[in-house]
C-alpha atoms as one frame of an Amber mdcrd trajectory, in Angstrom:
protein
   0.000   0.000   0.000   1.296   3.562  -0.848   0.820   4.086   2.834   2.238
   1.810   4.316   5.138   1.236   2.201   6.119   4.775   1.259   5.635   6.891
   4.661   8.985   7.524   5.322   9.620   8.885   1.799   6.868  12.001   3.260
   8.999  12.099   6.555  12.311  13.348   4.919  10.557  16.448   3.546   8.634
  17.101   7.096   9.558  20.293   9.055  10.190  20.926  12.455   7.962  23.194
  13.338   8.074  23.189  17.620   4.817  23.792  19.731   1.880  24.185  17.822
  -0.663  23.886  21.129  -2.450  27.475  20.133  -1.989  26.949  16.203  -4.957
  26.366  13.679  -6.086  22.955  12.243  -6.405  21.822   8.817  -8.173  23.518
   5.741 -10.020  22.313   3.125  -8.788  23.506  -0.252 -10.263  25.019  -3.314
 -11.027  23.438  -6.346  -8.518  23.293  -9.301  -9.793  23.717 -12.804 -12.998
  23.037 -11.715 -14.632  25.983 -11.425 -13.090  28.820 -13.208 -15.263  31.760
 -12.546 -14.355  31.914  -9.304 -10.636  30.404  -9.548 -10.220  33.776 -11.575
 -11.451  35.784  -9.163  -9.658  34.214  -6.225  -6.448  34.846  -8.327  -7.549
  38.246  -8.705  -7.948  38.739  -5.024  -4.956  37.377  -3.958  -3.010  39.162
  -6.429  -4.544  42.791  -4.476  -3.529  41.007  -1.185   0.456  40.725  -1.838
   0.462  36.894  -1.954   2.409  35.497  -4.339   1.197  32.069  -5.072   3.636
  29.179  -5.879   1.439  25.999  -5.353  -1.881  25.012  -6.310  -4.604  23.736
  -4.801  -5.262  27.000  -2.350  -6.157  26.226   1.176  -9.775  28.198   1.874
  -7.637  29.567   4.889  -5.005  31.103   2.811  -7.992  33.294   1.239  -9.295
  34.199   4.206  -6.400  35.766   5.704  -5.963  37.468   2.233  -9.598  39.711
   2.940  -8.365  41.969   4.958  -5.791  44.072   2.576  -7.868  42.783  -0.484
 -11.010  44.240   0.902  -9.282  47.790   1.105  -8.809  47.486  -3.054 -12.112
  45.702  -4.051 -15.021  45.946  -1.934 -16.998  44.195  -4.264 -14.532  41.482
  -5.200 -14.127  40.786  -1.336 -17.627  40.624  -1.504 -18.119  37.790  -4.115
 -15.210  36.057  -2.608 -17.052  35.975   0.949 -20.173  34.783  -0.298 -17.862
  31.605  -1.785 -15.952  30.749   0.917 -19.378  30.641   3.378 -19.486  27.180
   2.374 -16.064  26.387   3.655 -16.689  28.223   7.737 -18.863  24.999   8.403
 -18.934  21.804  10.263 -20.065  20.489   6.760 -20.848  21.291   2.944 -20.828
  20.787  -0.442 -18.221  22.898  -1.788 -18.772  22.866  -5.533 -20.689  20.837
  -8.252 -20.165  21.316 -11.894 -21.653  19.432 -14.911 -21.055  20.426 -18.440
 -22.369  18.612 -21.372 -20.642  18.972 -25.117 -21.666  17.893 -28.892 -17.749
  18.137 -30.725 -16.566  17.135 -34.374 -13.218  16.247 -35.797  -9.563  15.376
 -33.882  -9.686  13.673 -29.852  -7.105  16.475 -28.750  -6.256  16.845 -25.130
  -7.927  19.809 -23.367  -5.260  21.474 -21.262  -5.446  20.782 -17.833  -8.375
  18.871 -17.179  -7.232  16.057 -15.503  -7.442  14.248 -18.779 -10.328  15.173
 -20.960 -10.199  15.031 -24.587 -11.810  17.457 -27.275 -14.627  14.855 -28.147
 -15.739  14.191 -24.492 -19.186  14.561 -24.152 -19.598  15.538 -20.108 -17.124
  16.829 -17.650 -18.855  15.971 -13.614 -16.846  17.642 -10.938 -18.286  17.620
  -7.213 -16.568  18.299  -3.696 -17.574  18.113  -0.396 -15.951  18.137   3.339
 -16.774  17.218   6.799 -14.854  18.192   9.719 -15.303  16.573  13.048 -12.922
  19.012  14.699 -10.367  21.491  13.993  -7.648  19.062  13.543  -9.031  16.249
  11.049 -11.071  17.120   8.109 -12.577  14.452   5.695 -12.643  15.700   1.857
 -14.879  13.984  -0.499 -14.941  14.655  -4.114 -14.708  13.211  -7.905 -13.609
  14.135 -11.219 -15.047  12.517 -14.285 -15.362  12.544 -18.051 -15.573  10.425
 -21.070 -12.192   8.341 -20.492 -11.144   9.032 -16.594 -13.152   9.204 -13.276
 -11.015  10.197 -10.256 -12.003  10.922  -7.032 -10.254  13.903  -6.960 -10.693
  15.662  -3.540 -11.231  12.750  -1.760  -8.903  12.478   1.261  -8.347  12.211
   4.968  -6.359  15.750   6.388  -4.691  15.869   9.999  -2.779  18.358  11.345
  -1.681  21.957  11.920  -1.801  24.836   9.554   1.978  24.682   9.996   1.776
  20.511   8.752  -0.848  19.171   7.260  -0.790  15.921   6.507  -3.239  14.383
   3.572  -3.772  11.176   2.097  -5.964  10.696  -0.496  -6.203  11.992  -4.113
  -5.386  15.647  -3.879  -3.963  17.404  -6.903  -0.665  19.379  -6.801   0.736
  22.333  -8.973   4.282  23.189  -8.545   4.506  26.295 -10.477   3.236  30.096
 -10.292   1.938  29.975 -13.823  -1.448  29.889 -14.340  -1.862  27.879 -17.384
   1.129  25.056 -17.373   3.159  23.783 -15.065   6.381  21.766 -16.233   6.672
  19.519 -13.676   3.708  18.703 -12.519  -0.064  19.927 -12.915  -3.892  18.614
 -13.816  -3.034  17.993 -17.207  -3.499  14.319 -16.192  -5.515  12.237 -13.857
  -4.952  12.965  -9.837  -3.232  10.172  -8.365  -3.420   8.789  -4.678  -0.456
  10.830  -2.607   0.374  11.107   0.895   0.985  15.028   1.224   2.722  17.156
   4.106   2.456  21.133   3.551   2.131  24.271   5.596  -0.619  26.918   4.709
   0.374  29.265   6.896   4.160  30.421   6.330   6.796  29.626   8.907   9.588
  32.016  10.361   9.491  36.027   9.289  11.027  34.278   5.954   7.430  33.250
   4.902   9.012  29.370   4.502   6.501  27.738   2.862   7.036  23.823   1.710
   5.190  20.666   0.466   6.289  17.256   0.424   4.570  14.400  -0.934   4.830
  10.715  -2.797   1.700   9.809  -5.103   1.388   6.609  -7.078   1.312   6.441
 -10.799  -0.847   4.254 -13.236  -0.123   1.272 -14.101   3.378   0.693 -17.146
   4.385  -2.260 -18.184   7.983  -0.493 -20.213   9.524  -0.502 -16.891  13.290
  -1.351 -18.151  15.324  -3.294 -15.831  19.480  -4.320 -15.565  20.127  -7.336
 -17.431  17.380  -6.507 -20.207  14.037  -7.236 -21.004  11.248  -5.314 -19.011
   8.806  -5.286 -15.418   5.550  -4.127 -14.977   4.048  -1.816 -12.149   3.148
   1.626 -10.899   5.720   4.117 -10.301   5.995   6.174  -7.652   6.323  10.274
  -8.007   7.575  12.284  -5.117   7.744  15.604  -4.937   9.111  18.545  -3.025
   8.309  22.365  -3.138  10.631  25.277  -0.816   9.777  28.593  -0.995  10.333
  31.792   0.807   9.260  35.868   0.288  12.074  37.995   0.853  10.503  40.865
   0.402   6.220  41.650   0.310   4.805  39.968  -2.677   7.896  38.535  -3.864
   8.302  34.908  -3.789  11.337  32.655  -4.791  11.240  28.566  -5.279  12.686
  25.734  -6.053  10.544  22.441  -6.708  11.767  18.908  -7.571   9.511  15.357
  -8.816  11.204  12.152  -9.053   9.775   9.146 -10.552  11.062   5.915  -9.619
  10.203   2.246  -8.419   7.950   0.363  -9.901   7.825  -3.360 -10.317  10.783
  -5.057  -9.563  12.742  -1.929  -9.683  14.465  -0.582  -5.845  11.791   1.720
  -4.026  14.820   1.759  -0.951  14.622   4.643   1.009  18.853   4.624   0.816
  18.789   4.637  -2.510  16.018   7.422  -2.875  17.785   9.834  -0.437  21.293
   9.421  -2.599  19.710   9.854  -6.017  18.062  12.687  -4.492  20.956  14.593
  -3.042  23.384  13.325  -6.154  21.335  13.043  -9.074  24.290  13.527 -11.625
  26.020  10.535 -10.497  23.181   8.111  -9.335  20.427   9.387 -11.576  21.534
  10.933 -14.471  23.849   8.146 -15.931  22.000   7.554 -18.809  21.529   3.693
 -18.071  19.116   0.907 -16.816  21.375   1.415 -13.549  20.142   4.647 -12.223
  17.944   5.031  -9.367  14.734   6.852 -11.379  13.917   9.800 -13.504  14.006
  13.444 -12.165  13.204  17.209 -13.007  13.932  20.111 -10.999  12.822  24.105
 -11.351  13.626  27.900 -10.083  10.580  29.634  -9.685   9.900  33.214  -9.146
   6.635  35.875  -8.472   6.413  39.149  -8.278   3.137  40.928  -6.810   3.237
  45.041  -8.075   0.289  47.459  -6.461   0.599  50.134  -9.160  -2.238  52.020
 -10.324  -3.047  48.574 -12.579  -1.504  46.090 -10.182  -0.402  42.823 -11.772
   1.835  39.882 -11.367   4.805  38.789 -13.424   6.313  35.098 -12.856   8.787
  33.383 -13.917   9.516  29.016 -14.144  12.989  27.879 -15.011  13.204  24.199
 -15.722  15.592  21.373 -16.184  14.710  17.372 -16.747  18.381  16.527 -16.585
  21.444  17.771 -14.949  24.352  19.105 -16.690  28.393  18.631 -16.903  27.493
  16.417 -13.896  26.939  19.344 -11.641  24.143  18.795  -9.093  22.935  22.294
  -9.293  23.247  23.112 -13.144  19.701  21.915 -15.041  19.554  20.113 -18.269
  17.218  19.590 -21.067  16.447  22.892 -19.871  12.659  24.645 -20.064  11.827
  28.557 -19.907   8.188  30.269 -18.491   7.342  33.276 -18.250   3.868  35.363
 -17.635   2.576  38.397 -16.639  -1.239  38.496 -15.415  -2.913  41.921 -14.427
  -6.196  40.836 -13.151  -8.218  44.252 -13.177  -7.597  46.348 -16.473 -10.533
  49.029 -15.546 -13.879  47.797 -13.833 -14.412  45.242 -16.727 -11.249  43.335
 -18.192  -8.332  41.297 -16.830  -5.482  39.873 -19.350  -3.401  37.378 -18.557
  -0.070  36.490 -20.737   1.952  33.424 -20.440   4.533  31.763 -23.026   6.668
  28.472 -22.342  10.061  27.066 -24.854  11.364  24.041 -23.677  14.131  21.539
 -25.350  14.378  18.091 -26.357  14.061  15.132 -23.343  10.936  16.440 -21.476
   8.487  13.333 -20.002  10.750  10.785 -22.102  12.986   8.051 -20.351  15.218
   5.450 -20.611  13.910   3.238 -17.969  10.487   4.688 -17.686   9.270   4.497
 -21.415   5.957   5.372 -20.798   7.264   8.775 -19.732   6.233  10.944 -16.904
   2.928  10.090 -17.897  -0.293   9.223 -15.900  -3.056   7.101 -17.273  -2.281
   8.177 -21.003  -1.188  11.714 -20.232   1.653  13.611 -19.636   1.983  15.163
 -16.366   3.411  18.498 -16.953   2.887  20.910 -19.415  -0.417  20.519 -21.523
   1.880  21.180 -24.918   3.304  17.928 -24.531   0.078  16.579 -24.695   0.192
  17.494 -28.204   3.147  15.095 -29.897   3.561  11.818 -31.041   3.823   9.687
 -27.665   7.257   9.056 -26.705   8.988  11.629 -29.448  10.559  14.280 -26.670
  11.026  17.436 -28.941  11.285  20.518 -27.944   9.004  23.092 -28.495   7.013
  26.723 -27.686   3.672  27.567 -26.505   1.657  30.392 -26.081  -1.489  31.345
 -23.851  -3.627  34.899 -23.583  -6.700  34.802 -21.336  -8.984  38.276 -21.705
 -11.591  38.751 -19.458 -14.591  40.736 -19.849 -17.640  41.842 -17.641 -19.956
  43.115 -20.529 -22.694  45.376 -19.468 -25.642  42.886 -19.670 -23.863  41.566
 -16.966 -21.781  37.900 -16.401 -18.545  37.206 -17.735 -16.985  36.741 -20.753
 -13.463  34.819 -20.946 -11.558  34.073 -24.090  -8.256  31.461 -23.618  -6.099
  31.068 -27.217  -3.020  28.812 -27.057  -0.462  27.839 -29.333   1.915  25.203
 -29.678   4.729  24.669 -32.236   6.950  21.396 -31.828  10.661  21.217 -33.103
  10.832  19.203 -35.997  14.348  17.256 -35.994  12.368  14.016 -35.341  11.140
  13.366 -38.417   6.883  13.541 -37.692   5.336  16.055 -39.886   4.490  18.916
 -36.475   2.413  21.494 -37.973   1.813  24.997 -35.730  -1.473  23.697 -33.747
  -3.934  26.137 -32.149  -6.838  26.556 -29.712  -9.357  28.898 -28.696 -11.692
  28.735 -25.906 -14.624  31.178 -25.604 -17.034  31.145 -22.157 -19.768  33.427
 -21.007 -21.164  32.257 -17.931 -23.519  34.282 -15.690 -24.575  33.873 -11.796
 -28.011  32.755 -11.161 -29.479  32.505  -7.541 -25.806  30.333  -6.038 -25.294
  29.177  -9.635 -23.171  29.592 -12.617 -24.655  29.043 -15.524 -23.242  29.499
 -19.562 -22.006  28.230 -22.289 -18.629  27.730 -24.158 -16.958  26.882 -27.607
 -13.455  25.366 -28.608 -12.317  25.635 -31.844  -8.808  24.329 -32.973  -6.547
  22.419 -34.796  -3.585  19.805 -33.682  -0.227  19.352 -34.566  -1.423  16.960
 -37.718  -3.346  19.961 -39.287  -6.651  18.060 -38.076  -9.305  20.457 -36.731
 -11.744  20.536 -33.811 -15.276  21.984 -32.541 -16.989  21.236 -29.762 -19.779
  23.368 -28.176 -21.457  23.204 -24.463 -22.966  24.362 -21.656 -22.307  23.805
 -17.904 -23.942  24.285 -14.802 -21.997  24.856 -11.338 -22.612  25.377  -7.756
């Protein structure tokens, strides 16, 4: 059992964090690409409060100690916001529910970031509740479905402090400040069961924040193995995210995933903690020898209250050392964005562009990639290539915003993706664009949205729906 076996793996990234008789128990968190009216506006709201987000999902506690200075720049922001997060200051509730239905045409593309959806599904479900018997345990419930995966993401047990919280379960993780991709690991895929330790509220006037975990993949049988030939299992993923603020709304990070284990292959805790601390030696060998596969980034955000306030953010990745030097990244991946949530009373515009080289989610021993039930695990624009061919490649994302007059809102996503073509597989520039107006009704959202694309094969796409969310 993950558990059982894997427990200690959590313990090497726990803190210690002294006497925490008069500190606050767990939180529940908010969804993740689940409910995007009011993920924007959280994001919004957070951006007016100086917090400089690293890590995704958002503990309802982190917003609410956010009100305060946000309230002083949006009254009616704070508002909406409060009227969410009722539904988290109970003993128990349902936290969201979202159903969307869709009629599409043409190419099965993947849909960036939802936890593996495909252009021709025909229903997305998404529902989370939470019960919590006392301040210190909190039982999530939730689930995640579409045409070809059903999760039940959100469903865990929490314990703890808000200076460790401990959850196991299937709770989602997103180690980067973008908003739109994540190179190491986001919802692009399927959530997978993890044991979790993380702080919500910062430690030491450094603002230390961290997050340690080990989840369990799906199912591979290209495991390679010394001596030839091949095992099957599920690999396990850990994970570790430091971070600190210097300064008010500036946040610097480093993150790191390692996959490794799986069927007959070592899973010792010896061997995890010296690939971990000397990757270019016992990891980065380039044979069936070494201990798993590994990526590692340098984040960076940067919260301005000008007259427009806005954040800028930065992700500087590497799925491979280099010249054997522990702290020198290879195979290395650039991100950059810029997001300035309140252009006037009406618009928001959010920027984000990503280049990375050849090598990402590709392995020698793992040759299913870092890839979870059919999808990669990182950055949706790998998503969109010939399985196993690890080009590089350059995306694209702009997200306007737009609170028209008749009231509700009005958000319009394009991306772009153009692969490297030194492999040989005939990459053409691929495109999306996403259009959503969705309006509040009574404690609903209601709306409708169309896609409209085409992949990297020149094939296009439609699909058109409506959705539904509490």
């Amino acid at each position: 059992m993950l558990v059982g076996r894997h427990a200690a793996y959590v313990a090497l990234f726990a803190l210690t964090i002294g006497n925490a008789a008069h500190a606050r128990g767990v939180s529940p968190y908010l969804p993740l690409e689940q409910s995007p009216e009011i993920e924007r506006q959280i994001e919004r709201l957070l951006i007016l409060a100086d917090l400089p987000v690293q890590t995704r999902p958002i503990a309802a506690a982190t917003v609410l100690d956010a009100l305060p200075k946000a309230c002083e720049r949006d009254a009616v922001l704070c508002a909406e916001v409060k009227r969410y997060l009722a539904s988290y200051m109970r003993t128990a509730a349902i936290t969201y529910a979202s159903l969307s239905g869709a009629a599409s045409t043409g190419a099965a593309t993947a849909l960036p970031n939802l936890h593996g959806a495909n252009a021709d599904s025909s229903y997305e479900l998404g529902f989370g509740a939470y019960w919590q018997p006392g301040d210190y345990m909190l039982v999530s419930v939730g689930v995640v479905a579409n045409d070809t995966e059903t999760a039940p993401t959100g469903s865990m047990l929490s314990f703890g402090v808000e200076y460790a919280q401990l959850d196991v379960g299937y709770r989602d993780h997103w180690l980067s400040p973008l908003t739109d991709s994540s190179m190491l690991l986001g919802t692009e895929a399927a959530t997978m069961p993890s044991i979790t330790i993380s702080n919500y509220t910062p430690l030491t006037r450094w603002r230390l924040r961290y997050e340690g975990f080990v989840a369990e993949m799906s199912e591979s049988s290209r495991i390679a193995v010394e001596g030839g030939g091949y095992t099957s299992g599920k690999p396990r993923l850990g994970g570790l995210h430091l971070s600190i603020e210097p300064l008010p709304g500036w946040s610097i990070g480093v993150n790191r995933v390692m996959q490794f284990g799986g069927g007959s292959r070592s899973e010792g805790f010896g061997d995890f903690l010296n690939a971990f601390f000397n990757p270019s030696s016992a990891d980065n060998t380039g044979t069936v020898a070494d201990f798993g596969n590994q990526a590692a980034s340098f984040t960076s955000r940067f919260v301005m209250q000008t007259p427009v306030p806005f954040a800028v953010y930065f992700e500087y990745a590497g799925e491979d050392t280099s010249t054997l030097n522990n702290l020198r990244l290879g195979n290395t991946a650039l991100s950059v964005g810029v997001d300035l949530p309140r252009l006037g009373d009406k618009f928001s515009l959010t920027v984000e562009a990503s280049e990375w080289q050849d090598g990402w989610y590709v392995h020698h021993i793992y040759q299913d990639g870092l890839r979870n039930d059919g999808h990669v695990v990182g950055h949706w624009g790998s998503d969109w290539r010939v399985v196993g061919d690890g080009v590089g490649a350059r995306s694209w994302m702009g997200r306007f915003g737009w609170r028209p007059k008749i009231g509700g809102f009005v958000e319009a996503t394009y991306r772009s993706l153009e692969n490297q073509l030194y492999s040989g597989q005939p990459y053409e520039p691929a495109h999306d664009l996403e259009v959503r107006y969705s309006h509040a009704w009574q404690q609903f959202y209601v709306g409708a949205e169309l896609t409209r694309g085409r992949d990297v094969f020149g094939q296009s796409f439609t699909r058109v729906g409506g959705f539904v969310r509490f």
